[in-house]
mmCIF file of the N, C-alpha and C atoms, coordinates in Angstrom:
data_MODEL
# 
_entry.id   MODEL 
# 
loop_
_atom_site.group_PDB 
_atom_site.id 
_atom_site.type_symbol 
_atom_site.label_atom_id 
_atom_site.label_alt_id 
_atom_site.label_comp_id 
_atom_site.label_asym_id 
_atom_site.label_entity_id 
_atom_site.label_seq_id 
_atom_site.pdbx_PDB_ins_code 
_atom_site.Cartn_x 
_atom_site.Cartn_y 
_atom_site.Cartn_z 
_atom_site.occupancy 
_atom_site.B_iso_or_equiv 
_atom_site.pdbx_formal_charge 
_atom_site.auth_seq_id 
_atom_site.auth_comp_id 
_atom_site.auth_asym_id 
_atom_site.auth_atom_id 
_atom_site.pdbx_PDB_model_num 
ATOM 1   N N  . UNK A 1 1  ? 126.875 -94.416 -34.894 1.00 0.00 ? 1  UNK A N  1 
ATOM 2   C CA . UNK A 1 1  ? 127.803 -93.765 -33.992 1.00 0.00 ? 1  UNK A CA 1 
ATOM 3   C C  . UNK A 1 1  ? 128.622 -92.746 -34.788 1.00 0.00 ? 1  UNK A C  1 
ATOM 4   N N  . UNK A 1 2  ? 128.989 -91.506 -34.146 1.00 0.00 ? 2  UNK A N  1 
ATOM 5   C CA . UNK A 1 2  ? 129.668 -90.974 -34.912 1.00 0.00 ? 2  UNK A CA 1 
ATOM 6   C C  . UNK A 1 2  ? 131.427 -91.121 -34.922 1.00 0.00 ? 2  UNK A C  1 
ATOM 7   N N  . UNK A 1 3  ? 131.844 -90.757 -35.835 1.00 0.00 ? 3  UNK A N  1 
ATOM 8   C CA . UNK A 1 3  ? 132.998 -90.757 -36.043 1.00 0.00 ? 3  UNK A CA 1 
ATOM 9   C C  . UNK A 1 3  ? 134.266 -89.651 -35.378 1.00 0.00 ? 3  UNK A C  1 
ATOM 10  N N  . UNK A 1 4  ? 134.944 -90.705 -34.993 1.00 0.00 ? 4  UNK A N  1 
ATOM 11  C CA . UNK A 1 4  ? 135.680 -89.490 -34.015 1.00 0.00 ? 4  UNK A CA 1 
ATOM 12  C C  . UNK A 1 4  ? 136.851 -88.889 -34.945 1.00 0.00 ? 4  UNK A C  1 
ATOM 13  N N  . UNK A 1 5  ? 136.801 -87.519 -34.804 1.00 0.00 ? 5  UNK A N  1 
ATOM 14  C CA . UNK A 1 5  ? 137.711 -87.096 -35.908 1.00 0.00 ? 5  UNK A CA 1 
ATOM 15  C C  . UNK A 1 5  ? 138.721 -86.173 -35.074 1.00 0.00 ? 5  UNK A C  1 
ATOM 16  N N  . UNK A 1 6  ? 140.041 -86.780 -35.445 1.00 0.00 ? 6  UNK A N  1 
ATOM 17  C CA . UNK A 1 6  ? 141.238 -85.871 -35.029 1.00 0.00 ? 6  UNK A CA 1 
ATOM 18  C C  . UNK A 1 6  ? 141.402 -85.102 -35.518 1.00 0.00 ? 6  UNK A C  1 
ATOM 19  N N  . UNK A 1 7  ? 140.955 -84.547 -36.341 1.00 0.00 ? 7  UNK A N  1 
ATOM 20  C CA . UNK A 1 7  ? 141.532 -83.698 -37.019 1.00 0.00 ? 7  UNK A CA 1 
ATOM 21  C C  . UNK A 1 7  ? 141.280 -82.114 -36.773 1.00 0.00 ? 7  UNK A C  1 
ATOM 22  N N  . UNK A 1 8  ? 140.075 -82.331 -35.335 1.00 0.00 ? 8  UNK A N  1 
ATOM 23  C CA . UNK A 1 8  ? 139.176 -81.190 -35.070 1.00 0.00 ? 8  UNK A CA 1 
ATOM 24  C C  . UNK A 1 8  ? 140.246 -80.519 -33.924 1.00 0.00 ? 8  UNK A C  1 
ATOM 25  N N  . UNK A 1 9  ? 140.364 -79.406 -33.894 1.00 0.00 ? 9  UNK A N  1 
ATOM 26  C CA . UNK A 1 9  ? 141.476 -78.596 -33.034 1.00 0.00 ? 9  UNK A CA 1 
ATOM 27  C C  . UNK A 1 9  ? 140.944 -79.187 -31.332 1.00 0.00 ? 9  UNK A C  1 
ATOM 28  N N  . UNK A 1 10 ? 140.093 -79.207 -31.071 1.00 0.00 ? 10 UNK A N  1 
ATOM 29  C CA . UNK A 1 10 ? 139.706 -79.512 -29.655 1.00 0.00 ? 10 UNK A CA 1 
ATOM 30  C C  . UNK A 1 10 ? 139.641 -80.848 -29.357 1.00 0.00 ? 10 UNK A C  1 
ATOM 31  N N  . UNK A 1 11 ? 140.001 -82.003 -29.807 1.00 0.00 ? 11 UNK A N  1 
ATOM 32  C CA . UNK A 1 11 ? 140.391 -82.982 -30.349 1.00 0.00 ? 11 UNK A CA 1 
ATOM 33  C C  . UNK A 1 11 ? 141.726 -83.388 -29.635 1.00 0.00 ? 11 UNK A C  1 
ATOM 34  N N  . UNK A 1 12 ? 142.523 -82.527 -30.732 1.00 0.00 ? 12 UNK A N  1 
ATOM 35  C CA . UNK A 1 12 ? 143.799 -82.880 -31.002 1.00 0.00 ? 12 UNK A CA 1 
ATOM 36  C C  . UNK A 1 12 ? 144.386 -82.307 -29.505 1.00 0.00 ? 12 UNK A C  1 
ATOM 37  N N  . UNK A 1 13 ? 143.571 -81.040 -28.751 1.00 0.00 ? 13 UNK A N  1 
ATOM 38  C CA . UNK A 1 13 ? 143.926 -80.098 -27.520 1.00 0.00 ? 13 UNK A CA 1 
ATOM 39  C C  . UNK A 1 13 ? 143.941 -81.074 -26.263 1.00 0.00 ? 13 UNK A C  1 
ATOM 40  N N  . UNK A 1 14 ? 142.957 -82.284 -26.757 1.00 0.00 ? 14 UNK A N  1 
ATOM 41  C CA . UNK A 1 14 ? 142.736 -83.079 -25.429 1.00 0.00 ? 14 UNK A CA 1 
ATOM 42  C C  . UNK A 1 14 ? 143.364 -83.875 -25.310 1.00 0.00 ? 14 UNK A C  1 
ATOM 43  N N  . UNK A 1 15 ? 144.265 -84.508 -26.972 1.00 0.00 ? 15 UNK A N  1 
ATOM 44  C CA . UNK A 1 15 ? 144.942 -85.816 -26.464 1.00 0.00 ? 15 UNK A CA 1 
ATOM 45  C C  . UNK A 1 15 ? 146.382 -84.854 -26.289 1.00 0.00 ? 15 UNK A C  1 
ATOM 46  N N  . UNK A 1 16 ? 146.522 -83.745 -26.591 1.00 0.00 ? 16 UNK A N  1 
ATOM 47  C CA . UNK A 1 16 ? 147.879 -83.123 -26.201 1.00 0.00 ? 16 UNK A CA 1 
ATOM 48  C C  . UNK A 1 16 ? 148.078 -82.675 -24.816 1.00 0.00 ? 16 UNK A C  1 
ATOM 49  N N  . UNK A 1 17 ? 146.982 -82.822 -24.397 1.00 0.00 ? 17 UNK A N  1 
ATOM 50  C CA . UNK A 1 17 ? 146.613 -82.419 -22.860 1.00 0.00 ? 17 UNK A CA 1 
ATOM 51  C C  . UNK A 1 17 ? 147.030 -84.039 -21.951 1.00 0.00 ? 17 UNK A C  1 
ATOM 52  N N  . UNK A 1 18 ? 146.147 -85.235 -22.706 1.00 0.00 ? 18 UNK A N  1 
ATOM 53  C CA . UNK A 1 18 ? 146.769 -86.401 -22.155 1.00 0.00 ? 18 UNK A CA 1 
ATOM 54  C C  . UNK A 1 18 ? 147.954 -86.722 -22.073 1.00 0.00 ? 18 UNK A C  1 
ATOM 55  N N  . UNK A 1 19 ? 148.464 -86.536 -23.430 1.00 0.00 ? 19 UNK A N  1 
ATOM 56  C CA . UNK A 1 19 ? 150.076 -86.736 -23.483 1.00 0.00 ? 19 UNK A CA 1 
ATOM 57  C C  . UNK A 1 19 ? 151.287 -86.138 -22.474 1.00 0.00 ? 19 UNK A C  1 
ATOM 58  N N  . UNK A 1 20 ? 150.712 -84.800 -22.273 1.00 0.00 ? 20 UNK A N  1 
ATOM 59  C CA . UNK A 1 20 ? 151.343 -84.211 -21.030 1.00 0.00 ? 20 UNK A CA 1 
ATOM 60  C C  . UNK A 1 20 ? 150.846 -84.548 -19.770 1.00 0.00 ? 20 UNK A C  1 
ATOM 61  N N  . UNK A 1 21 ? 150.126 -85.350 -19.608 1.00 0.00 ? 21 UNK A N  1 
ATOM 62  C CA . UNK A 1 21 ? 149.395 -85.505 -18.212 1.00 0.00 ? 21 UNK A CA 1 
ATOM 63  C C  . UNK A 1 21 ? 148.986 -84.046 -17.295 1.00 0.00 ? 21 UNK A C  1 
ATOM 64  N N  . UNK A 1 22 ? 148.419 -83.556 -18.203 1.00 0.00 ? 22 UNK A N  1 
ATOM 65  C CA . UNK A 1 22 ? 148.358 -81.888 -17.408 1.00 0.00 ? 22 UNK A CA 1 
ATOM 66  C C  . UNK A 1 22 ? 146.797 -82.397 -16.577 1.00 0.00 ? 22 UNK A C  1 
ATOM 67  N N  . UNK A 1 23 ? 146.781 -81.802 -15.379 1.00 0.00 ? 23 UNK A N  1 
ATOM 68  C CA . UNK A 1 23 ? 145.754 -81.557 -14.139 1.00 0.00 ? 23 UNK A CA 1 
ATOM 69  C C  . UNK A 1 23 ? 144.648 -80.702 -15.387 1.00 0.00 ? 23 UNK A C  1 
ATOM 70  N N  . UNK A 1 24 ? 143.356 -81.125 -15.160 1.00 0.00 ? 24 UNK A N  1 
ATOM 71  C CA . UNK A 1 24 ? 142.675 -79.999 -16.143 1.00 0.00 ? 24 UNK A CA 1 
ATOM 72  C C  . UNK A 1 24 ? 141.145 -79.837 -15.063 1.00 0.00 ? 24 UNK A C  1 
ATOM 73  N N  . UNK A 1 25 ? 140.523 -78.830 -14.737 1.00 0.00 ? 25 UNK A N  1 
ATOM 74  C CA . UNK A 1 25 ? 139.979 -78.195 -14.230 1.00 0.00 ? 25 UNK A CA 1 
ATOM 75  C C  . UNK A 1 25 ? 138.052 -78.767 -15.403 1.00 0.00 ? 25 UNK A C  1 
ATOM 76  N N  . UNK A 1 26 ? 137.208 -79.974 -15.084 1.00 0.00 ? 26 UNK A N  1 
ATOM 77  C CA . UNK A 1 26 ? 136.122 -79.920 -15.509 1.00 0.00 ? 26 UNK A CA 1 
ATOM 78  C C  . UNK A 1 26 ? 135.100 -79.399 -15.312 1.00 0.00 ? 26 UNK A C  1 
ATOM 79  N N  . UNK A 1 27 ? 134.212 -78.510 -16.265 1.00 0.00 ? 27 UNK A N  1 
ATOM 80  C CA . UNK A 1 27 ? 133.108 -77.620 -14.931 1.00 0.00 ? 27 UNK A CA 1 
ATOM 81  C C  . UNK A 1 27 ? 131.913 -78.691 -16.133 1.00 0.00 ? 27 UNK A C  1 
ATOM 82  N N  . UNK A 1 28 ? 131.060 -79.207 -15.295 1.00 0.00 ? 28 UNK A N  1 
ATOM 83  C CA . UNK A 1 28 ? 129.870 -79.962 -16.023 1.00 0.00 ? 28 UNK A CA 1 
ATOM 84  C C  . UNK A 1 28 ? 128.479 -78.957 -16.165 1.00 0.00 ? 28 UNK A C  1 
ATOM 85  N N  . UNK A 1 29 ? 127.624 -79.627 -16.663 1.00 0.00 ? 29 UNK A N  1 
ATOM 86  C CA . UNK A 1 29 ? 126.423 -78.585 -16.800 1.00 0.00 ? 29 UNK A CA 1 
ATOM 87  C C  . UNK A 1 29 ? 125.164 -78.592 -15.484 1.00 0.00 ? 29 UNK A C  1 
ATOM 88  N N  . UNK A 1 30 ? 126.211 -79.409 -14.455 1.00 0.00 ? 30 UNK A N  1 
ATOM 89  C CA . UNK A 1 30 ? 125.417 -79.184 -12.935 1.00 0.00 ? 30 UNK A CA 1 
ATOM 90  C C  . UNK A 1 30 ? 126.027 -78.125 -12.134 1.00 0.00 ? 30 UNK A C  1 
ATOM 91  N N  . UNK A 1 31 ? 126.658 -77.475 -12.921 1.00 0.00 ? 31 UNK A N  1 
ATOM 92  C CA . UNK A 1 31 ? 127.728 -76.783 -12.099 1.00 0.00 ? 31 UNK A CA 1 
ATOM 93  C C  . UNK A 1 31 ? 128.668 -77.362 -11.340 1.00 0.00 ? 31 UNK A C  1 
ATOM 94  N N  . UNK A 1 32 ? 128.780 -78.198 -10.988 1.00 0.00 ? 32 UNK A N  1 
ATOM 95  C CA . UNK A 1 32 ? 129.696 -79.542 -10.569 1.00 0.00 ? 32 UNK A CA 1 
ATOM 96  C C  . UNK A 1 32 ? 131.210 -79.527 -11.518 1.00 0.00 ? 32 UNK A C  1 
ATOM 97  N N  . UNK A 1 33 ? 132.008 -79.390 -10.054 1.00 0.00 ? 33 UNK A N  1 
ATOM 98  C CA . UNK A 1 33 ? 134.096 -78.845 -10.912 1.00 0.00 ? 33 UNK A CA 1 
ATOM 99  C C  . UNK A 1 33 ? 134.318 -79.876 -10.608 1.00 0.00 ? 33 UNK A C  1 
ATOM 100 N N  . UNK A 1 34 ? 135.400 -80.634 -11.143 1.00 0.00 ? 34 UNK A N  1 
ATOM 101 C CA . UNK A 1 34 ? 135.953 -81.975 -11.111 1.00 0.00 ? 34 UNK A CA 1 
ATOM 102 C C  . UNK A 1 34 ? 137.452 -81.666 -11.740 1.00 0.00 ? 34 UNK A C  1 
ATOM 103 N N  . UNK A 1 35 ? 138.603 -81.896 -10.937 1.00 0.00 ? 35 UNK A N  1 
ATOM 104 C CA . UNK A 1 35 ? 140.005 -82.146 -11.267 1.00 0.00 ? 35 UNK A CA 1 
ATOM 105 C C  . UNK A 1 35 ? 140.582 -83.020 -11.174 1.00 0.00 ? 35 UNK A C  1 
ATOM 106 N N  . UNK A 1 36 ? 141.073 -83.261 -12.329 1.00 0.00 ? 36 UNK A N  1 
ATOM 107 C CA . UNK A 1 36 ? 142.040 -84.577 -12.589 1.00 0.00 ? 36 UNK A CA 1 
ATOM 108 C C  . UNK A 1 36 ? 143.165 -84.477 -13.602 1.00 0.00 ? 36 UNK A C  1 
ATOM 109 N N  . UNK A 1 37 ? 143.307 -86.164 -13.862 1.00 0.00 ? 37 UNK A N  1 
ATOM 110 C CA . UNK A 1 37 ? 143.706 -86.068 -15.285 1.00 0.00 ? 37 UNK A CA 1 
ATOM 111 C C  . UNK A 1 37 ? 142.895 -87.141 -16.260 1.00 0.00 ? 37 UNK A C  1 
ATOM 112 N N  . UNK A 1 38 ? 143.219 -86.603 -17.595 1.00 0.00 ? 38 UNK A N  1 
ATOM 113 C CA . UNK A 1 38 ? 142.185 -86.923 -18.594 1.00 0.00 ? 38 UNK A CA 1 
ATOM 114 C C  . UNK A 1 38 ? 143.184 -88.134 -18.472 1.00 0.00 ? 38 UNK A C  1 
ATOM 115 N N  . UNK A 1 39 ? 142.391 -89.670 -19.244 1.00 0.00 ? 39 UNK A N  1 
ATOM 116 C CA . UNK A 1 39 ? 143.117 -90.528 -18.933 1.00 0.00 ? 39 UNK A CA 1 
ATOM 117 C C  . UNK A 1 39 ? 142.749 -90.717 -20.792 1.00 0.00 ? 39 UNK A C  1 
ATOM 118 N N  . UNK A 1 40 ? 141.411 -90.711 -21.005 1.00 0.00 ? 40 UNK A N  1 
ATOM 119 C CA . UNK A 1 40 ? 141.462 -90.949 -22.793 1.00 0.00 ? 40 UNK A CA 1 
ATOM 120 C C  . UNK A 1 40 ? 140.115 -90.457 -23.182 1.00 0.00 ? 40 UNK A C  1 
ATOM 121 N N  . UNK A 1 41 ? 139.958 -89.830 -24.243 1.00 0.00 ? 41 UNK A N  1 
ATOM 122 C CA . UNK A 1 41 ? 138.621 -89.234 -25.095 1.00 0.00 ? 41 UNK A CA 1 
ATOM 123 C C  . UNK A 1 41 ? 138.221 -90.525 -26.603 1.00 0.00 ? 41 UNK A C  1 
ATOM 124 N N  . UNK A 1 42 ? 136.591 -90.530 -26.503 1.00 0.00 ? 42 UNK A N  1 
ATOM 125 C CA . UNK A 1 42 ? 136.446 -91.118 -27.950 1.00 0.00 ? 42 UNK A CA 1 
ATOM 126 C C  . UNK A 1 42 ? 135.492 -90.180 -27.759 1.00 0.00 ? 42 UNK A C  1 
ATOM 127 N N  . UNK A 1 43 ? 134.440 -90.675 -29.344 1.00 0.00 ? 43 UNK A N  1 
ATOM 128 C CA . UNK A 1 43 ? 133.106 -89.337 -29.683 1.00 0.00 ? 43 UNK A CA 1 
ATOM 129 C C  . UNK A 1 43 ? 132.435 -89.236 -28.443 1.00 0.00 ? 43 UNK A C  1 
ATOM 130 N N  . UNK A 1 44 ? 132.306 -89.847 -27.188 1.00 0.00 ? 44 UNK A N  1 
ATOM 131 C CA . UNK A 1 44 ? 131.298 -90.180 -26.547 1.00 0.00 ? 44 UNK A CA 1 
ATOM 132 C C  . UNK A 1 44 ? 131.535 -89.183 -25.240 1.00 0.00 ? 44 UNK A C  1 
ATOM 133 N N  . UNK A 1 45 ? 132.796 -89.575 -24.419 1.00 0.00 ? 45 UNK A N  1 
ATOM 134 C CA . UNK A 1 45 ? 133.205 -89.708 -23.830 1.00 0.00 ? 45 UNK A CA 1 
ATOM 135 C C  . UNK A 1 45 ? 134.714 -88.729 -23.070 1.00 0.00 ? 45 UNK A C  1 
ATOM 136 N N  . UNK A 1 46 ? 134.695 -88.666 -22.202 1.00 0.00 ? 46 UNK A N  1 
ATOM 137 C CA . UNK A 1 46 ? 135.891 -88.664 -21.462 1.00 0.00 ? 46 UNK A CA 1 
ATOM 138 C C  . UNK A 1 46 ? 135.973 -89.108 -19.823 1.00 0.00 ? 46 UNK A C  1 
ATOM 139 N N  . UNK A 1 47 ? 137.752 -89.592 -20.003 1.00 0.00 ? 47 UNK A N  1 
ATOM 140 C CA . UNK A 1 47 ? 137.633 -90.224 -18.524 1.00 0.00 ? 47 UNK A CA 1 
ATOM 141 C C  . UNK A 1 47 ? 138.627 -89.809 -18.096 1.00 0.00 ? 47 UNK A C  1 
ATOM 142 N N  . UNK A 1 48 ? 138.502 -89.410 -16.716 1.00 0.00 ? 48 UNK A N  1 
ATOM 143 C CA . UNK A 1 48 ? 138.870 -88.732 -15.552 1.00 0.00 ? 48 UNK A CA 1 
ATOM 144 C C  . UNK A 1 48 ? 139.273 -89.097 -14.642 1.00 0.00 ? 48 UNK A C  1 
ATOM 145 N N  . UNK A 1 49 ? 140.733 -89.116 -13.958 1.00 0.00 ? 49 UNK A N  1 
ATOM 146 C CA . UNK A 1 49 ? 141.029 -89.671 -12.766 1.00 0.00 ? 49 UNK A CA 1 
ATOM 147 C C  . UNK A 1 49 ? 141.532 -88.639 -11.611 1.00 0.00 ? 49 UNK A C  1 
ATOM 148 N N  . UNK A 1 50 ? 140.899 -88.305 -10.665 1.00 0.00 ? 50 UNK A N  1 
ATOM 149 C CA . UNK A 1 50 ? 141.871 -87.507 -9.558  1.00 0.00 ? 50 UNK A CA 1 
ATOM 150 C C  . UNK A 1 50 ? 142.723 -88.089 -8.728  1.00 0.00 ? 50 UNK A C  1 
ATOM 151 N N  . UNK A 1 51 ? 142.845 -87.011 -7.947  1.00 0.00 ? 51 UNK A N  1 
ATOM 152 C CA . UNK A 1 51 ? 144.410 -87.471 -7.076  1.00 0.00 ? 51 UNK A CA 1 
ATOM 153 C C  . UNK A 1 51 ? 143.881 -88.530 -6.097  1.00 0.00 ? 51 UNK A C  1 
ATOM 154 N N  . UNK A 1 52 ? 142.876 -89.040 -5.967  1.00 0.00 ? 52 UNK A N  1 
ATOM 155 C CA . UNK A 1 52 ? 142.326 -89.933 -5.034  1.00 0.00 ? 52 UNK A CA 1 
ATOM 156 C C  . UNK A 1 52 ? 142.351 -91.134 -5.935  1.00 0.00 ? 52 UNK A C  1 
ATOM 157 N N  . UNK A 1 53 ? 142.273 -91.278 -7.148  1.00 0.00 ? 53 UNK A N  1 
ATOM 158 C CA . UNK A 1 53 ? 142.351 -92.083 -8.143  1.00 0.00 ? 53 UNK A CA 1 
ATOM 159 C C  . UNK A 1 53 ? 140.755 -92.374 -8.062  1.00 0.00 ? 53 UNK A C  1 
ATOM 160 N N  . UNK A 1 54 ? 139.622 -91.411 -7.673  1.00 0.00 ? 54 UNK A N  1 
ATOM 161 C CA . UNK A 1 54 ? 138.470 -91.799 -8.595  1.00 0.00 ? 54 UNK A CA 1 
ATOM 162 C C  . UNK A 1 54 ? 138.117 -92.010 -9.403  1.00 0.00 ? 54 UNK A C  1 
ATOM 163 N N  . UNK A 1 55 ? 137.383 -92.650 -10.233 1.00 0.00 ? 55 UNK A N  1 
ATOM 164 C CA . UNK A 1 55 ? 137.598 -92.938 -12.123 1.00 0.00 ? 55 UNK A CA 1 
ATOM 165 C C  . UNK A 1 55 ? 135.899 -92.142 -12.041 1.00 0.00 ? 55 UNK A C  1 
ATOM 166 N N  . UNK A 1 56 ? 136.356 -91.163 -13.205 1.00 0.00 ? 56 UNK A N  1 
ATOM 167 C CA . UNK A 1 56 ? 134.668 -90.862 -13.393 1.00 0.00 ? 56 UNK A CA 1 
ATOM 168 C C  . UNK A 1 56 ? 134.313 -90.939 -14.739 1.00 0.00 ? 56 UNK A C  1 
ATOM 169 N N  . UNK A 1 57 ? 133.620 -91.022 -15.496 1.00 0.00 ? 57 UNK A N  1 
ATOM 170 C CA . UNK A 1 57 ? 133.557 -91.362 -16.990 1.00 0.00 ? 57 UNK A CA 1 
ATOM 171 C C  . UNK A 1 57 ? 132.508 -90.767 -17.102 1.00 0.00 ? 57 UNK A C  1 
ATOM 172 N N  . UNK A 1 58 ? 132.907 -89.284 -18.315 1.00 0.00 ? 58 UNK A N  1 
ATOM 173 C CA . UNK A 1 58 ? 132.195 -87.947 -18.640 1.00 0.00 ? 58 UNK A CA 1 
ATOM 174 C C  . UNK A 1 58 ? 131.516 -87.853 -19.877 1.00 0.00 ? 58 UNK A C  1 
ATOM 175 N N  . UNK A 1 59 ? 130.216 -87.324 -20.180 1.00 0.00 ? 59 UNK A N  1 
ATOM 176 C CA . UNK A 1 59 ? 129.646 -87.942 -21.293 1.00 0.00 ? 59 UNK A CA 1 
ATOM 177 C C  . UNK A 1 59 ? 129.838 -86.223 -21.619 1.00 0.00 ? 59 UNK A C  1 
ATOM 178 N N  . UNK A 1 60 ? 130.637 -86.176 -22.663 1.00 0.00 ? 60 UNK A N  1 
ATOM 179 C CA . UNK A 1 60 ? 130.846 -85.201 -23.635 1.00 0.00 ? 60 UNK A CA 1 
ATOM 180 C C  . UNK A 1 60 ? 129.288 -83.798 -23.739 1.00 0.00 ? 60 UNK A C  1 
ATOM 181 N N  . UNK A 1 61 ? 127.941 -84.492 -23.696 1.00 0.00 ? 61 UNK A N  1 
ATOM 182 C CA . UNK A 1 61 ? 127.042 -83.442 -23.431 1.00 0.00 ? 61 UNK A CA 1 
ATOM 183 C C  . UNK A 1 61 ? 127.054 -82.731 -22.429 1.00 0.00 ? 61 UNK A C  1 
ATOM 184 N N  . UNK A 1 62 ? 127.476 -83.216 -20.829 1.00 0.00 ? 62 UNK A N  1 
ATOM 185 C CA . UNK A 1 62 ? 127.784 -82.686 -19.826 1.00 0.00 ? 62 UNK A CA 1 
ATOM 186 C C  . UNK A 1 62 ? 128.693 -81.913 -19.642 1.00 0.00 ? 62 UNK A C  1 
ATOM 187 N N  . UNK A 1 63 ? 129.761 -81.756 -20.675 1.00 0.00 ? 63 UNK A N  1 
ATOM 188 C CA . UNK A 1 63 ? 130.821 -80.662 -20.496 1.00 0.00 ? 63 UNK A CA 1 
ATOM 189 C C  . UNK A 1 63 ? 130.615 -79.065 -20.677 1.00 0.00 ? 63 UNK A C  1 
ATOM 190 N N  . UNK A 1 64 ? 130.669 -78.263 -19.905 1.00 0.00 ? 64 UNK A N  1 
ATOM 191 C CA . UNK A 1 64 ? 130.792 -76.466 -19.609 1.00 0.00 ? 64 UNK A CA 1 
ATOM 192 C C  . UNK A 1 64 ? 132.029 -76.541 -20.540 1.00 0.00 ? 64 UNK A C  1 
ATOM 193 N N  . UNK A 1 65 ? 132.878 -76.822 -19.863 1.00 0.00 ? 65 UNK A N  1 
ATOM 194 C CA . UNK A 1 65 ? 134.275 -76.197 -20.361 1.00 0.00 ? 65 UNK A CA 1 
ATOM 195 C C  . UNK A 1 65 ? 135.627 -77.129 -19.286 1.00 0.00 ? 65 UNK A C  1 
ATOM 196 N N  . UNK A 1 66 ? 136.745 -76.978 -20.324 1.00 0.00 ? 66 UNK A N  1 
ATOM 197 C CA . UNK A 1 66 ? 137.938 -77.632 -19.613 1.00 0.00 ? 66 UNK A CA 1 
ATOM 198 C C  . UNK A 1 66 ? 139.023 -76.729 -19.423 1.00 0.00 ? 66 UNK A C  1 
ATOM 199 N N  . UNK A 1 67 ? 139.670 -76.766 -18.242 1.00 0.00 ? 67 UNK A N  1 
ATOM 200 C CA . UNK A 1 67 ? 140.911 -75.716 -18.296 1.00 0.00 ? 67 UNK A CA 1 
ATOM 201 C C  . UNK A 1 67 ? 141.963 -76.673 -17.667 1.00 0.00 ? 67 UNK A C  1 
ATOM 202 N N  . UNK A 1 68 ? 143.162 -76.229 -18.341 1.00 0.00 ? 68 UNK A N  1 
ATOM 203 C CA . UNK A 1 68 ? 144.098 -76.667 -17.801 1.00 0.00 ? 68 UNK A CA 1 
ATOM 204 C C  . UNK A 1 68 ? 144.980 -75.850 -16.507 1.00 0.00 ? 68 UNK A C  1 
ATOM 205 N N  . UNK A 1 69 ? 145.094 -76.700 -15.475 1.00 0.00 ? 69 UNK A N  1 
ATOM 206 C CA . UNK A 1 69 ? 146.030 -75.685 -14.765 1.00 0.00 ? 69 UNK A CA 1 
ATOM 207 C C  . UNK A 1 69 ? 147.431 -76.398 -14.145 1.00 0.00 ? 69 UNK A C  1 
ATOM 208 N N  . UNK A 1 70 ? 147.820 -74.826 -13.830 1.00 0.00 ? 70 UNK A N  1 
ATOM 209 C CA . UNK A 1 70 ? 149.602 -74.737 -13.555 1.00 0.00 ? 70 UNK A CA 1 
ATOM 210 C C  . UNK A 1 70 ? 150.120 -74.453 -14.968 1.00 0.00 ? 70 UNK A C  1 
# 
């Protein structure tokens, strides 16, 4: 398994993103957008809750890109 390293700027962007509970905008590689909030990242992973409180759990290869909004 690999090692999850904080020390990597995009890393450190996501748990500063958790810490603020900021809304962040997911686009996956189905083209498929998903908004929530990040709830926690390891090497694998991220998990996702929206305002409906769906839990979706995102496998890091599937990620386009993350934006934060507001």
């Amino acid at each position: 398994m690999a090692e999850f390293d904080t020390g990597i700027p995009s890393v450190r962007l996501v748990q500063q993103w958790i810490k603020e509970k900021k809304q962040i905008e997911v686009k996956l590689s189905t083209d498929e957008v998903l908004l929530g909030n990040i709830i926690w990242q390891d090497p694998q992973c991220l998990y996702l809750i929206d305002d409906s409180q769906q839990n979706t759990l995102i496998w890091r290869q599937a990620l386009v890109c993350l934006k934060p909004q507001g």
